[in-house]
PALODO-567835 format. One record per atom (N, C-alpha, C): z, x, y; residue in one letter. Coordinates in steps of 0.1 Angstrom, whole numbers, plus 5000, padded with zeros to 4 digits. Each point is the difference from the previous one (the first is absolute). Layout:
<atoms>
ZXYa...
</atoms>
This chain:
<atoms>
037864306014x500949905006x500249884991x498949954993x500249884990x500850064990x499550104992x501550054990x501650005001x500150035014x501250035002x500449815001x499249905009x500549874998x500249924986x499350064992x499749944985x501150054992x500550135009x501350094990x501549905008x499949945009x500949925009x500249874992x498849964998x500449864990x500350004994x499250114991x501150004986x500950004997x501050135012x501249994997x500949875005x499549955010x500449835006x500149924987x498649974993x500149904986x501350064992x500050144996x500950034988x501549935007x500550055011x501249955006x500149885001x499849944997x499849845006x500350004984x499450004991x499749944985x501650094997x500450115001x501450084999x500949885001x499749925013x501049925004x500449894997x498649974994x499949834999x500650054983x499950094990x500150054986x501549995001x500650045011x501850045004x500649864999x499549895009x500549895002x499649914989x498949984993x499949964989x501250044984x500550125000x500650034993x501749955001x500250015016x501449965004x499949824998x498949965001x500549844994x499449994986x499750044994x500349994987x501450064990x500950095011x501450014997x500749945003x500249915014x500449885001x499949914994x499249954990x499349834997x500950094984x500150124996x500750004984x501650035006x500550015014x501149984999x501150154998x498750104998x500350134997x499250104994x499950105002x499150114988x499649974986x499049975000x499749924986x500949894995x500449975005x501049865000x501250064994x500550124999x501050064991x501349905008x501450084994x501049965002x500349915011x499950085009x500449965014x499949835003x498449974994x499849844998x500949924991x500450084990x500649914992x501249944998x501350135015x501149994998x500349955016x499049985011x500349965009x500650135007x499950144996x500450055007x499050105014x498549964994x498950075005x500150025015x498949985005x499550025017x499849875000x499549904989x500249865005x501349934998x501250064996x501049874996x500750065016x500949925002x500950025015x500950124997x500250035012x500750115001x501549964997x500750154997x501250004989x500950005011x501150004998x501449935011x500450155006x500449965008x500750135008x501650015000x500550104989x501550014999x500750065014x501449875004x500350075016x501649984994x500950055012x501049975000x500249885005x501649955003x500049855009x502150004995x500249915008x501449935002x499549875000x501149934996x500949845001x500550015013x499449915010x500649965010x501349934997x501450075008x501249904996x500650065013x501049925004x501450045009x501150065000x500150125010x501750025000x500450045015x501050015000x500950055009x499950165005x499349965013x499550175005x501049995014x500750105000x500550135018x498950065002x499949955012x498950055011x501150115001x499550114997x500750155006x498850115008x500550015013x498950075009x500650144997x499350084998x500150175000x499450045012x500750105005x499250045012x500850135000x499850125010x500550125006x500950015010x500950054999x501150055009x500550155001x501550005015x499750145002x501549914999x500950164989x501449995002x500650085016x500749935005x500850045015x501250034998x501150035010x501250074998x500349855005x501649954999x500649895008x500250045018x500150134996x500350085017x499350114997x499350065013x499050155001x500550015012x500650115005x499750055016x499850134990x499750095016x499550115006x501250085008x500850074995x501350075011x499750075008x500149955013x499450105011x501150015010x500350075012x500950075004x499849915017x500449945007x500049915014x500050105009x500650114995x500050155013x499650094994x500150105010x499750194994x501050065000x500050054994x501050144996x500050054990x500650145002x500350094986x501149934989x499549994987x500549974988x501250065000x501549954996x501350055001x500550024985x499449884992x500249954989x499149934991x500249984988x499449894992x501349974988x499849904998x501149924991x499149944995x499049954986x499749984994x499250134989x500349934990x498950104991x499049914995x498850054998x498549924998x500349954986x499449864999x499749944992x501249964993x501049975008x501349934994x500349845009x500849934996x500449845007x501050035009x500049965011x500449995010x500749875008x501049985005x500849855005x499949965014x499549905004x499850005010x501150065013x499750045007x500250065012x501250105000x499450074984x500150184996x499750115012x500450095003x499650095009x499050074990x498850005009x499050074992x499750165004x500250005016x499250105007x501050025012x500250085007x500450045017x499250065006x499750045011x499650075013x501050055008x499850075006x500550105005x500749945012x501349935007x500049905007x500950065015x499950164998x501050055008x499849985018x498849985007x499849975011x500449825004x499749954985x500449845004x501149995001x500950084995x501749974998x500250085014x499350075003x500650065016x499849875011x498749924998x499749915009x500749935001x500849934986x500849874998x501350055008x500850115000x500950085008x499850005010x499150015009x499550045011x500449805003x499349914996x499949835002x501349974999x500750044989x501349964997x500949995016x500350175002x500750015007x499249965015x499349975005x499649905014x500449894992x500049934990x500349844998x501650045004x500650084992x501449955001x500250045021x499850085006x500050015014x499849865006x498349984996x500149835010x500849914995x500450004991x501149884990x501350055012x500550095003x501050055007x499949945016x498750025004x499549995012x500249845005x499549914985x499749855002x501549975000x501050044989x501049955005x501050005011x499550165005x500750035015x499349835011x498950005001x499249955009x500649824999x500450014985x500149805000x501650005000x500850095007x501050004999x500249995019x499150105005x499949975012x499149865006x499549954991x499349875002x501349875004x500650054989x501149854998x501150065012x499750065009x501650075010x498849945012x498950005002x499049975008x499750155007x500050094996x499550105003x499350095003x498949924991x498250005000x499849914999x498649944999x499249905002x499450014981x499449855002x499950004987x498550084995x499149995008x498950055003x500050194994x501350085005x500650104992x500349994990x500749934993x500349954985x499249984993x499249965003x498149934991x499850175002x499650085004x499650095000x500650094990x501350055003x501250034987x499449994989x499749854998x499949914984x498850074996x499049975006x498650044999x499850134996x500850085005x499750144998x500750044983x501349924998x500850024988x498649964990x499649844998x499349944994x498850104997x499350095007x499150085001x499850114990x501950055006x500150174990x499949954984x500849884999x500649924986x498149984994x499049965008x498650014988x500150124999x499950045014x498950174991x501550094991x500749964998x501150084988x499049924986x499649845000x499649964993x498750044994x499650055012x498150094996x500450094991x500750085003x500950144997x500249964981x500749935001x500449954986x499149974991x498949905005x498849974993x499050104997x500350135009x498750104998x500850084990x501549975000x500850144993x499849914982x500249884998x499749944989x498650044993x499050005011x498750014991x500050124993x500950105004x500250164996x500450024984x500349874995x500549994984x499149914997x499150024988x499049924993x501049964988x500049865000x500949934989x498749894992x500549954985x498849934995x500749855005x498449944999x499949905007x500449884988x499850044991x500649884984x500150134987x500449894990x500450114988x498750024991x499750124998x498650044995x499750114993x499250084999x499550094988x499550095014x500250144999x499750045015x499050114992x498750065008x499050074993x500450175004x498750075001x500250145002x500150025016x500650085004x500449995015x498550115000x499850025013x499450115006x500550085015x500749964999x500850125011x501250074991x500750115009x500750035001x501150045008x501450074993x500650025011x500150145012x499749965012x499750085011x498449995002x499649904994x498749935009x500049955011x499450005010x499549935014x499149874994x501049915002x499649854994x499649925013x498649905000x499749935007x499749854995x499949915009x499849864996x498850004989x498950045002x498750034990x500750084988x500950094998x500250034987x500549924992x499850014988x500149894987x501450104991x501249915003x500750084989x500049974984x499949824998x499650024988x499949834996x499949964988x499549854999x501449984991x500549855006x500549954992x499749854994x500550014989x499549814993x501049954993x499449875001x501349944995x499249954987x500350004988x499349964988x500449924987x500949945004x500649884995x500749885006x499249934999x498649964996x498850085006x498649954997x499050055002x499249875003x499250025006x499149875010x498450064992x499449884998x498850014994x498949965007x499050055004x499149945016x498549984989x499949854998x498449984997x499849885007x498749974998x499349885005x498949944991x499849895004x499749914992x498949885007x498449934998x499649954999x499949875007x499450005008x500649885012x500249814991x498850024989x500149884993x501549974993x500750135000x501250004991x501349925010x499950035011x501049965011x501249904997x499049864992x501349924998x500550004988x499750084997x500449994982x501550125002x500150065012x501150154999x500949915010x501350014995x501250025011x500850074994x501049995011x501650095001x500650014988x500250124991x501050044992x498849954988x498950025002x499049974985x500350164999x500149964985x500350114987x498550144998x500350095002x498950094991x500250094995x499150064994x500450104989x498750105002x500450135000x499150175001x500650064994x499150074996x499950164997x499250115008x500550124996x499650115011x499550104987x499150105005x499250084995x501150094997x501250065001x500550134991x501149894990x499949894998x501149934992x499249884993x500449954985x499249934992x501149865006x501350015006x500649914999x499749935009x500349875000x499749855003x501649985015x499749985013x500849995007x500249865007x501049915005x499749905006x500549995013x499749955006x500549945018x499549864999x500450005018x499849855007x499250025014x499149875004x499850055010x500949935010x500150055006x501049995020x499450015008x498250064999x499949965014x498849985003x499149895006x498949985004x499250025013x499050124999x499549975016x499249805003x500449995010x499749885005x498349985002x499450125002x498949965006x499050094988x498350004999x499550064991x498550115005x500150094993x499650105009x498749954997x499050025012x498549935004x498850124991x500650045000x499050214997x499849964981x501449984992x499749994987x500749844995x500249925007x500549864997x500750014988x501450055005x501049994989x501050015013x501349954985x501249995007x501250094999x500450055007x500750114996x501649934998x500650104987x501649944996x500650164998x501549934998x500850154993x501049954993x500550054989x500449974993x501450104997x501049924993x501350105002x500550054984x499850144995x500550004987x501550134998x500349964993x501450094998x499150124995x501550105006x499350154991x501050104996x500849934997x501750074999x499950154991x498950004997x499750124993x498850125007x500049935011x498950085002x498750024997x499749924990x499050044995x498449985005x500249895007x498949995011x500250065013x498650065003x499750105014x500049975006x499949975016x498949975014x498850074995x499349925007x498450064995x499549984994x500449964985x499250014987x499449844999x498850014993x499049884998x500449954986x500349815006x500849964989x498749865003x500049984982x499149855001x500749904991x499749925012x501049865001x499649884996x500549944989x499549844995x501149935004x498949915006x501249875009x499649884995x500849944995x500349874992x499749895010x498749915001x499849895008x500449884993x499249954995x500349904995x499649994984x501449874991x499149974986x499349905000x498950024993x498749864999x500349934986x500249904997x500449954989x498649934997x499650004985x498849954992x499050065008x499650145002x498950065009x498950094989x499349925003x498850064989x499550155001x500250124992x499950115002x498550034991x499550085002x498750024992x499550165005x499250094990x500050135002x499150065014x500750045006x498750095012x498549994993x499950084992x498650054995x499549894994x501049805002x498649954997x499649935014x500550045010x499149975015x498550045001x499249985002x498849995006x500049965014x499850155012x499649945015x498749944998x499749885008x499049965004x499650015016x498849925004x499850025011x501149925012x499749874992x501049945013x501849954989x500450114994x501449974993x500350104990x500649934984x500550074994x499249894983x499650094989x500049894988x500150074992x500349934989x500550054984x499249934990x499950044988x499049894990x501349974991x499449884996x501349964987x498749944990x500550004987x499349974989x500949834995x498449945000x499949855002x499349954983x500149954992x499249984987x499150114999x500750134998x499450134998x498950055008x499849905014x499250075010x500850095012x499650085008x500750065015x499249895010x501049985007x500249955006x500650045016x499149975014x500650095010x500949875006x501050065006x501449915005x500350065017x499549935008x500650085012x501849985002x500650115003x501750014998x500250045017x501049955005x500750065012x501150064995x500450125005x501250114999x500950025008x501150024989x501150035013x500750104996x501350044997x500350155001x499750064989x499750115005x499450134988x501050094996x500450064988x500850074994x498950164996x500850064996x499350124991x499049974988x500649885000x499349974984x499449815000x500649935009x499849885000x499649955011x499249865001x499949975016x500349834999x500749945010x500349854994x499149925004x499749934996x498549855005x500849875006x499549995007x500749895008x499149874997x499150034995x498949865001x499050064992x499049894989x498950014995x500350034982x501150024993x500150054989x500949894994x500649944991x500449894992x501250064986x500749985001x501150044990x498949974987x499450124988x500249974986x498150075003x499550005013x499150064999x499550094995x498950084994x500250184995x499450085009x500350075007x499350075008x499750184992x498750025005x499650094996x500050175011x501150034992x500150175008x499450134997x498849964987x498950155001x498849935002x499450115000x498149984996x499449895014x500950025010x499849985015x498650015001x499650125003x498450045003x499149964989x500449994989x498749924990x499949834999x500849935006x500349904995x498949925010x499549884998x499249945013x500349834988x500049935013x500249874995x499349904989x500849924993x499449974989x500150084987x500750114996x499350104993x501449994991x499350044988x500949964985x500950115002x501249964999x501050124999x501049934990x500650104994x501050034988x501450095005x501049945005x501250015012x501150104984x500450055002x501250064995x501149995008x500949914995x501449945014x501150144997x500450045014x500850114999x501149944993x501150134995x500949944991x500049894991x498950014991x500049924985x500350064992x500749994992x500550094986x498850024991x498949895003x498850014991x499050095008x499750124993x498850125006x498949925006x499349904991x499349935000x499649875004x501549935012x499949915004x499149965011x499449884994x499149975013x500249845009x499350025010x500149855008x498849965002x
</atoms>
C-alpha cells in the first residue's frame, strides 16, 4: 500500500513541475514579443502587435427619389361569366350557336320544344277574346240600365283574368328560346339536339372578355395610399408582356380572417390575349418619396427590440440603430437613424463586433482598391 502512494506522488510532483515548465515558457514568449524574438516582434505584425483590419463592403449614404410600388397576386376574371341554363324542361328542338365563337347579345342560342305551350296560349287566347265579347255585350247593357253594375264588375273581372293567364302562357312560351344575355365568347355546349333539358342542366358558359377585371387585395396599412382609377401594371405566367389597367372598384369593408382589402381592376384585352382564370402579378404604384434614403437589405441586422446596421466611422464599425420602411427585392428605405454621406457597411455582418478596424471598399468606385 505505501508503494502504490509513493508511485501517486510522484506522478502528482512530475505534473505539477509539466505545468509550472508550460507556463514559464509561454511568458518568456510574451516578454520577447514572439518566438525567439523573430520577425513577428519586429514588424508589429506578431501575436503582440494589434490585429489586422477586416476588408468589408459599404455604400455612401445619399438621396433619391423612390415609388413605393406594392407587388402582390391576382386572379384574371371575365368582365361577364354566366352559366346558360334552361328556366323549363323540355326536349332540345335546336341549337344556334357553334362552340367557341362570339356571340350578340340577345342571339338565339337554343329552343325547346314549345308545342303544348302554344296549344295553351290558343286555348287563353281564345277565352280572352270570348270574355272581351262578353264585357262588351254586358257594358252595353249597363249604359241601357239593363243590368246592374255589380254584373258588369263581374264581365270586367273575368276579361282582366283570361288577359293574365294568356300572359303566363307567353312568359312560359318565351323561356322556351334561350337567347344570350350580353355579347361574349360562348364555350363548349354539353347538350344536344333531342335532349330532355332541365333547369340543373348546364348548356354552356359564356364571357365577356373585353375588358377583363383583375381581383387582388392588398394590405390593410396600404388603404390610404389606393383610390379610384390608380394605375397598374401585371404580367401573367404564359406571356413576358407587360399589361396595364385601372382600378374601378373598392370593397368598402376589410376581410377580418386575412386583413386586406379587396379591389378589381379593369384592363383591355381587344386581343384576347388574357384568360379568366389565369394568375396575374400586379405592381401598384402608391406613392413617390422624394430624397428617401435607400440602403441594401443584406445590410439590416434584426435585433431584439428593432432593426441595426454598422457604418464605418474613422475606420472603426460602428452599430447604428435604423427604423425601416418599405422593402424592395433588393433595397429597404430608413426612415430614421442614418445621415446623408454616412458609409454603411453591407458584408462581413457576422464577423464584425464593435469598435473593430475595418477597411470599407465603396461599391461602384472605379478604383479596385478604394477605401473609406
Amino acid at each position: 500500500m505505501k508503494i502504490r502512494y509513493i508511485i501517486y506522488t510522484l506522478l502528482a510532483l512530475g505534473l505539477a513541475y509539466l505545468i509550472y515548465y508550460r507556463i514559464s515558457e509561454n511568458k518568456k514568449i510574451e516578454g520577447s514579443g514572439g518566438p525567439k524574438g523573430g520577425k513577428g516582434a519586429k514588424d508589429g505584425k506578431g501575436g503582440g502587435g494589434g490585429g489586422s483590419s477586416l476588408s468589408v463592403d459599404g455604400i455612401v449614404v445619399k438621396t433619391s427619389s423612390f415609388t413605393n410600388d406594392l407587388e402582390i397576386t391576382g386572379t384574371i376574371e371575365a368582365n361577364e361569366s354566366v352559366v346558360l341554363r334552361s328556366e323549363v324542361s323540355g326536349l332540345v328542338t335546336g341549337i344556334y350557336f357553334k362552340e367557341g365563337t362570339n356571340v350578340n347579345k340577345g342571339a338565339v342560342l337554343l329552343k325547346i320544344n314549345d308545342k303544348d305551350i302554344q296549344a295553351q296560349l290558343q286555348d287563353a287566347l281564345t277565352k280572352q277574346n270570348l270574355s272581351a265579347t262578353s264585357e262588351n255585350r254586358a257594358k252595353q247593357l249597363l249604359q241601357k240600365g239593363a243590368i246592374s253594375q255589380e254584373e258588369y264588375d263581374i264581365a270586367l273581372a273575368n276579361l282582366k283574368s283570361l288577359k293574365a293567364q294568356a300572359q303566363i302562357v307567353r312568359a312560359q312560351l318565351a323561356k322556351t328560346t334561350i337567347v344570350a344575355p350580353f355579347s361574349g365568347k360562348i364555350g363548349l355546349r354539353s347538350i344536344s339536339v333531342g335532349e330532355y333539358l332541365t333547369p340543373a342542366t348546364v348548356i354552356a358558359n359564356l364571357l365577356s372578355t373585353n375588358p377583363v377585371k383583375i381581383n387582388f387585395s392588398v394590405p390593410e396599412k396600404y388603404i390610404g395610399q389606393i383610390k379610384l382609377n390608380s394605375e397598374i401594371s401585371f404580367t401573367t405566367d404564359g406571356s413576358d408582356k407587360h399589361f396595364k389597367g385601372k382600378v374601378f372598384a373598392i370593397e368598402p369593408g376589410i376581410n377580418q380572417q386575412t386583413r386586406t382589402m379587396q379591389l378589381k381592376a379593369l384592363a383591355p384585352n381587344p386581343n384576347n390575349e388574357l384568360l379568366p382564370g389565369s394568375f396575374a402579378k400586379v405592381k401598384l404604384a402608391l406613392t413617390t418619396q422624394e430624397n428617401a434614403i435607400l440602403i441594401p437589405t443584406q445590410a439590416i441586422i434584426p435585433v431584439l427590440n428593432g432593426k441595426m446596421v454598422y457604418i464605418s466611422k474613422d475606420g472603426k464599425a460602428k452599430q447604428v440603430k435604423v427604423e425601416a420602411g418599405t422593402r424592395t427585392a433588393d433595397n429597404i428605405v430608413i426612415t430614421s437613424g442614418l445621415n446623408v454621406g454616412d458609409t454603411v457597411l453591407t458584408t462581413g455582418a457576422m464577423s464584425l463586433k464593435p469598435d473593430a478596424d475595418v477597411k470599407v471598399k465603396i461599391a461602384g468606385s472605379k478604383k479596385k482598391d478604394a477605401v473609406h
